[in-house]
C-alpha positions in Angstrom: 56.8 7.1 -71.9 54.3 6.3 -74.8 50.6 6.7 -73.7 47.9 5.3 -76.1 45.8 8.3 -77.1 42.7 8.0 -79.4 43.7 8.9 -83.2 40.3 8.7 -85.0 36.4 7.7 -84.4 34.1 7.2 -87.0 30.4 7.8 -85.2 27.4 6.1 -85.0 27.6 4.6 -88.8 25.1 2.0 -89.6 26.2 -1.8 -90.4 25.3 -2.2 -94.2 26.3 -6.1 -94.8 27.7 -8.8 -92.3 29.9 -11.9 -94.6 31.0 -14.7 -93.0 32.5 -16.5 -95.3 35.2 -13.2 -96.1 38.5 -14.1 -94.2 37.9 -11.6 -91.9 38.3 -7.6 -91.3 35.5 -4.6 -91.9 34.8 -3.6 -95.0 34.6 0.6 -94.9 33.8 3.2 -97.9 36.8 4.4 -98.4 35.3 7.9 -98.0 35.3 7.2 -94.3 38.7 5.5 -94.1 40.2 9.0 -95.7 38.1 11.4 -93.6 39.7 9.4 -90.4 42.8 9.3 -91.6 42.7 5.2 -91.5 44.9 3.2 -93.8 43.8 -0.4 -95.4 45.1 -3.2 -92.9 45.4 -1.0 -89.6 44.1 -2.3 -87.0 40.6 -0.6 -85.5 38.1 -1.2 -82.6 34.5 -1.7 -83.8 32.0 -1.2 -81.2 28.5 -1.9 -81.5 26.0 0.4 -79.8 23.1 -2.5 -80.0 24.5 -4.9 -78.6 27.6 -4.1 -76.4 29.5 -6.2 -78.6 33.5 -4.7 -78.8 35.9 -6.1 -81.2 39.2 -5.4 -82.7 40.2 -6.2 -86.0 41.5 -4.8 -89.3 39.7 -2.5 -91.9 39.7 -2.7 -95.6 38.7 -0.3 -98.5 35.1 -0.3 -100.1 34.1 1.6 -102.4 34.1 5.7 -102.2 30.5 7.4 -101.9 28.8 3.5 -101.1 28.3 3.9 -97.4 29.5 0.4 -97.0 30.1 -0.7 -93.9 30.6 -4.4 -93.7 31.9 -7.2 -91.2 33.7 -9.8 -92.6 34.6 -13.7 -91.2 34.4 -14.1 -87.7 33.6 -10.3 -86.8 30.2 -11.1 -88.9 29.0 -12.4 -86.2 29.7 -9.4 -84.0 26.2 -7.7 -85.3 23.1 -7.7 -88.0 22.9 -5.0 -90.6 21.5 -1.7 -89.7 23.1 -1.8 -86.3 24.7 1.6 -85.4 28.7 1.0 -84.6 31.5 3.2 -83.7 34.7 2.5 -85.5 38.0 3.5 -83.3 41.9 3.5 -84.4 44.6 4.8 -81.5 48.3 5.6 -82.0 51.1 6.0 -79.6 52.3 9.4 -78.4 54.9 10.7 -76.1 54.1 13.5 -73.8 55.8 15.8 -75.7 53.6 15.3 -78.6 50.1 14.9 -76.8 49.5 19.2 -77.2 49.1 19.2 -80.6 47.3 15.9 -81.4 44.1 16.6 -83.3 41.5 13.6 -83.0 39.6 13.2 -86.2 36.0 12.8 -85.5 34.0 11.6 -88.1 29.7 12.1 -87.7 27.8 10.5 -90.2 24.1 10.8 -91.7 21.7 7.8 -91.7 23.2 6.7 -95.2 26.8 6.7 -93.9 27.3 9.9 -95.7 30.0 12.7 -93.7 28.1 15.5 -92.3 29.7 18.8 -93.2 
């Protein structure tokens, strides 16, 4: 049996930009996307601590050291900038492997910048 554990979390990082008119995805300094171990065009969870909004979608790079944090096409409309989201990927494990999985969690400052 596969259970659906929680891979990576990026917390509490504030929404920089919001662009409708972008097919679609969240745009995330690739600084963040390493640190979490989250690969352009996998699928992530994007919850937003203002206002309960919870949607899934797909992220894509921007670039390193900007902070950027930016929802694009329809998931624009899932918040304003300088809300405070939490950005969520999963994977699939088996039992077997569930002992030594290590969930990256990634804290931010108020710029979007890691915290050592």
């Amino acid at each position: 049996m596969l259970r659906t554990m929680l891979k990576s979390k990026i917390h509490r990082v504030r929404l920089t930009d919001c662009n409708l008119d972008y097919e679609g995805s969240i745009a995330i300094d690739v600084d963040l996307l390493r640190a979490a171990d989250i690969l352009p065009g996998e699928q992530v969870q994007v919850l937003n601590i203002n206002n309960g909004n919870r949607i899934i979608t797909y992220a894509i790079e921007a670039a390193a050291g900007s902070g950027t944090i930016m929802l694009n096409g329809p998931a624009a409309r899932a918040g304003i900038p300088s809300d405070i989201l939490v950005i969520i990927t999963y994977c699939q494990l088996d039992d077997k492997e569930i002992p030594n999985h290590k969930i990256r969690i990634i804290k931010v400052d108020s710029q979007n910048k890691i915290k050592q």
